[in-house]
Structures are given as C-alpha cells and as structure tokens.
C-alpha positions in Angstrom: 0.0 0.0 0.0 0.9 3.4 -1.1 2.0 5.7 2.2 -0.4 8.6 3.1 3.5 10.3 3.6 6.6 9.9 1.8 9.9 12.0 2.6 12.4 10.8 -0.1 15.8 12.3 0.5 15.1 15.0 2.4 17.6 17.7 3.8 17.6 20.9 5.3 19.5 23.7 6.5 18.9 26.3 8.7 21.7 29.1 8.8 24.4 26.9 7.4 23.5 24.5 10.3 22.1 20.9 9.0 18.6 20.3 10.5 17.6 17.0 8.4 20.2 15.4 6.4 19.4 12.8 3.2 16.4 11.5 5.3 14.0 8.9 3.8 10.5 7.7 5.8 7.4 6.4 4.8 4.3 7.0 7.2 1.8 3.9 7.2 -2.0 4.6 6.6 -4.0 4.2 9.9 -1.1 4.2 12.5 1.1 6.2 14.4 4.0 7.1 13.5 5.9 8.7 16.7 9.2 10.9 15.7 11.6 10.4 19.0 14.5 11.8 19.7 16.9 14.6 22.1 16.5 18.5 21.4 18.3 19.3 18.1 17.6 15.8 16.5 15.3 17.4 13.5 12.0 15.8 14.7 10.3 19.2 14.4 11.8 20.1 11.2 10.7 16.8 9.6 7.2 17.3 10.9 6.9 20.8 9.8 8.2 19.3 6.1 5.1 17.3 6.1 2.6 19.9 6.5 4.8 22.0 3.9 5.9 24.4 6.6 9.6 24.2 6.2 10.2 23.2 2.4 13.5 20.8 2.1 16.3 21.9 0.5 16.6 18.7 -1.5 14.8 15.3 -1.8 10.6 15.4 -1.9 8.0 15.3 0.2 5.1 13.2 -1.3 1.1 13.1 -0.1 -1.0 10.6 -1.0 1.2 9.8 -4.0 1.2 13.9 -4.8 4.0 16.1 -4.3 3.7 18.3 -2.0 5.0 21.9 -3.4 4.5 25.4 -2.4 1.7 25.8 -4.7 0.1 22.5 -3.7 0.7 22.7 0.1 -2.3 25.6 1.4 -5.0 23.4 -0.4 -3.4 19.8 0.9 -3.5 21.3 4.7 -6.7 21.5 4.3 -6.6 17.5 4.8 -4.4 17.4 7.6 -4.5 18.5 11.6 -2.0 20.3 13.2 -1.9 20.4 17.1 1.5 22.6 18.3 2.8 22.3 22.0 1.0 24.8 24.2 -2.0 24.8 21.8 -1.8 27.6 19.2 -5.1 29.3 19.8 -6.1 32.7 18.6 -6.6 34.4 21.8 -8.9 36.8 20.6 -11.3 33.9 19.2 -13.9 31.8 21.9 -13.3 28.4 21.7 -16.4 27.9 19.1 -14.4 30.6 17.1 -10.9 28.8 17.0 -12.4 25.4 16.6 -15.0 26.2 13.5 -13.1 29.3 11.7 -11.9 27.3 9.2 -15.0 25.0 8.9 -17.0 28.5 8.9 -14.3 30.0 6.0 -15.4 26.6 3.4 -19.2 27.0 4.1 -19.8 24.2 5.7 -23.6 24.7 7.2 -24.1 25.0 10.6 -25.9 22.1 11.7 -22.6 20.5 10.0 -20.8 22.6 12.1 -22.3 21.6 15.7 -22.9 18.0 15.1 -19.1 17.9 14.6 -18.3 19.4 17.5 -20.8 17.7 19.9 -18.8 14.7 18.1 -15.6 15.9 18.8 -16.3 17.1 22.3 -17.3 14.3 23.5 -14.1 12.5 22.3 -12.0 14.5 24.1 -14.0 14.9 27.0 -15.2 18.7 27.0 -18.9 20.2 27.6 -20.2 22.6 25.8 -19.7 25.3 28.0 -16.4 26.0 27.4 -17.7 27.1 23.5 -18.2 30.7 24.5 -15.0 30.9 26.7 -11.6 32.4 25.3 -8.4 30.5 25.6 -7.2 32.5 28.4 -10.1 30.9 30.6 -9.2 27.4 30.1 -6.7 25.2 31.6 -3.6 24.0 30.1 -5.2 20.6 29.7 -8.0 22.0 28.3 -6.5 24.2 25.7 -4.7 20.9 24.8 -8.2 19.0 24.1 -9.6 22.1 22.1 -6.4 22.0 20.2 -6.9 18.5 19.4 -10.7 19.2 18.3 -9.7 21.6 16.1 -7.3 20.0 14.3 -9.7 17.4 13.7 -12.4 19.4 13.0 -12.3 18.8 8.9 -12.0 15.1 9.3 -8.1 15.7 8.0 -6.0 12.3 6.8 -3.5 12.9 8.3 -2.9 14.4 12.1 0.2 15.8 13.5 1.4 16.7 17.1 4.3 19.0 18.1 5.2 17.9 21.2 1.6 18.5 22.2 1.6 17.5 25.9 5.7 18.8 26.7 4.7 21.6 28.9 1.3 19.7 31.0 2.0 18.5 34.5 2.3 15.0 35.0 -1.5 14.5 35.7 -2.7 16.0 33.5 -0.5 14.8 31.1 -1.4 11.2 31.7 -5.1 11.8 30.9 -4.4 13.4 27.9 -2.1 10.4 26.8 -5.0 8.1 27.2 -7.6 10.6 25.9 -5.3 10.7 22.8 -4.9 7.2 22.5 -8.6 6.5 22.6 -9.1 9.2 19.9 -6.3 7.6 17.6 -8.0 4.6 18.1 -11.8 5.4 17.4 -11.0 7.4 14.5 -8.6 5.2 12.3 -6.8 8.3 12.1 -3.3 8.2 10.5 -0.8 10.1 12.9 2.4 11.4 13.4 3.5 12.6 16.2 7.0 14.3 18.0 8.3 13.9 21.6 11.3 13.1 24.1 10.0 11.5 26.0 10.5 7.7 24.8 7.7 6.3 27.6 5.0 8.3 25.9 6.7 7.3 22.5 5.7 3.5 23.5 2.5 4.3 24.9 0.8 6.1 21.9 3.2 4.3 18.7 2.6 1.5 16.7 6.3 2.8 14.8 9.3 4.9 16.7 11.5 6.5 14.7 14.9 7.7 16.9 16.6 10.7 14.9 20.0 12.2 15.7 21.4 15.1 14.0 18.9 14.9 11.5 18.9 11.4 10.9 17.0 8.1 11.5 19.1 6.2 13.8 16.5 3.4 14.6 13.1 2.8 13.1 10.8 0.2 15.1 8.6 -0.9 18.0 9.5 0.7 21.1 10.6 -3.2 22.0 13.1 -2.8 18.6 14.7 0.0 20.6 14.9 -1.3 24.3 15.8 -5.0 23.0 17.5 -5.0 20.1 19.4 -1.0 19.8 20.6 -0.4 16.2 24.0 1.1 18.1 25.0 2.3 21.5 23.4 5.4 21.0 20.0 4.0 20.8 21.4 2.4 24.0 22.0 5.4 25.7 19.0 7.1 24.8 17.1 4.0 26.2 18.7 4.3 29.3 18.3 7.8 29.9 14.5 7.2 30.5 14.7 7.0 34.2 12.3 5.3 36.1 12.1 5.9 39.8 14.4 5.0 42.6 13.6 0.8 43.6 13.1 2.4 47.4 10.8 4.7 45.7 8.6 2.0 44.2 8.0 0.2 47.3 
C-alpha cells in the first residue's frame, strides 16, 4: 500500500547549520508514526516538512502519491491537523471561534458545524460550555483537548502533534495520553506525532523512529529500541529514560 506520507531524501538547513540530512520515511496509513529523539535531533523540522511548513532543500515530500509543493501545500492542509505544544489558539477567538473558523471560512452549514463538534467534544472529554470561553479561561489541559478538536475538526487524513503534551504536568498529562490514544483509536486516524519522552513514545506508537542530528538512527517498536538498539546510541538514549528510585517504588 501506497504511504499517506513519503519524505524521499530529504535535507535541510537552517543558517548553514544541518537540520535534516538525506532523510528517507514512509508514514503507514491508519497508525502512528511517533518521531523520538533529544532537542536538536530534526523531529520538528521533519514534521513541519510534512505539512509544507519548512520546504527541504533537497529530496521530496510526497502526499498521497502527490507532491507536495508550495503551490500545492495551502490546499493539501486543508486535509491534515496540526496540534502545536501549548496549543496555538487565537486568543482573541472563543473556543467555538478557534475550533469552527476554518469550517465556517469553506461554508460548511451550521448544523454541519455543531454536530461535529458535539462529536468531537465528546471525544475528548469537553462540555459545551467552554464554547463561548476564550483561551485565556481554560486550563492548560483543556487548551490541549480544544487544540486537538480543532485539528480534527475537517475530518483531516492525516494528524500531527508537536510535542503537544511537553509543557502539562504529570496529571494532566497522563489523561491526555489516554484521551489521545482512545481518539487515535476510534477514529482510524493516520498520525504522526513528536516527543522526548520515549515512555509516551511506546505508549501512543505503533512505529518509533529515533533521529540524531537529523537522521534516523532506529526505526521500530518501542521493543526494537529497548531489546535490540541499532547502536549504542540507541542504547543510551534507552537508558536515559529514568524510572524511579527501587526504594521509591515500594
């Protein structure tokens, strides 16, 4: 089967600095796809090159078969959902305004409109009453879930997280894991997503892709990385996960 995303050769350069270097990876239909790695490693870069944000300096970046060009890229975005850490909301916008600007821009009607968002809402575990509220009202959490609504407001094919739950407390944070998980889940949606933080890499990833210095080190299950490490970075990455203290666990 042909992949929904296809970066062929990729590079790019910011400054003179390398970012992504000769980088090739194919994104699966209907899974997730979780780009792991330290700060610096090129995850953002390469997910920013799928949405046509950043354009590579050389290689291709291919969408549904399609090359996806400067020209091509606004109309293409319209198929895929973006969700940036700390959320990304227009401040000035309610919530009903930031999720269904966009909807509200291509005429969709508005029974449409609401049925969506009952939908969506309910996914993510939101009432209605936070509709008429700005973002400034909400908790981080719950900018987080009416990020997430939005970017799957126009049913996109393709869905794609910036580090989306970095700056949450650990609570919080959890919940939000297993509130995106269930979403991934019920909607069949094809995903990529960026983090650190190789525990939630595991938890939410049917594929982990390690980068360093803007390449793929290690491609696999989180088992692939923890069992059988491509080198001894992949090693020490693994092992910089820390899990609490044995006295603390008892």
């Amino acid at each position: 089967m042909t992949p929904l995303v296809l970066l062929d050769g990729v590079s790019r350069a910011f400054g003179g600095a390398m970012a992504v270097y000769s980088l090739t990876l194919e994104v699966a239909r209907g899974r997730t796809t979780v780009l792991v790695g330290p700060s610096g490693s090129g995850k953002s870069t390469v997910l920013r090159m799928m949405v046509g944000l950043v354009r590579p300096d050389a290689g291709r970046v291919l969408f549904e078969g399609r090359p996806l060009t400067e020209a091509s890229a606004p109309a293409e975005r319209l198929r895929m959902g973006l969700v940036l850490q700390g959320g990304g909301l227009f401040p000035h916008l309610t919530v009903e305004g930031n999720v269904a600007l966009v909807a509200r821009h291509l005429g969709w009607p508005e029974p449409r409109i609401q049925a969506r968002l009952d939908a969506l809402l309910g996914r993510v575990q939101l009432p209605r009453a936070v509709l008429p509220r700005t973002p400034a009202e909400l908790s981080g959490g719950q900018r987080q879930r009416v990020s997430l609504v939005r970017a799957l407001m126009l049913e996109p094919a393709l869905l794609l997280l910036d580090e989306p739950l970095g700056a949450l407390d650990p609570i919080i944070r959890s919940e939000l894991q297993d509130d995106l998980k269930a979403t991934f889940h019920a909607l069949e949606t094809t995903v990529v997503l960026v983090t650190h933080d190789l525990a939630e890499a595991a938890y939410l990833g049917d594929t982990l892709v390690l980068l360093r210095d803007g390449r793929i080190v290690q491609e696999g299950t989180a088992a692939d990385l923890v069992h059988r490490p491509a080198d001894p970075f992949v090693e020490r990455f693994v092992r910089a996960q820390r899990a609490l203290p044995l006295g603390a666990q008892e």
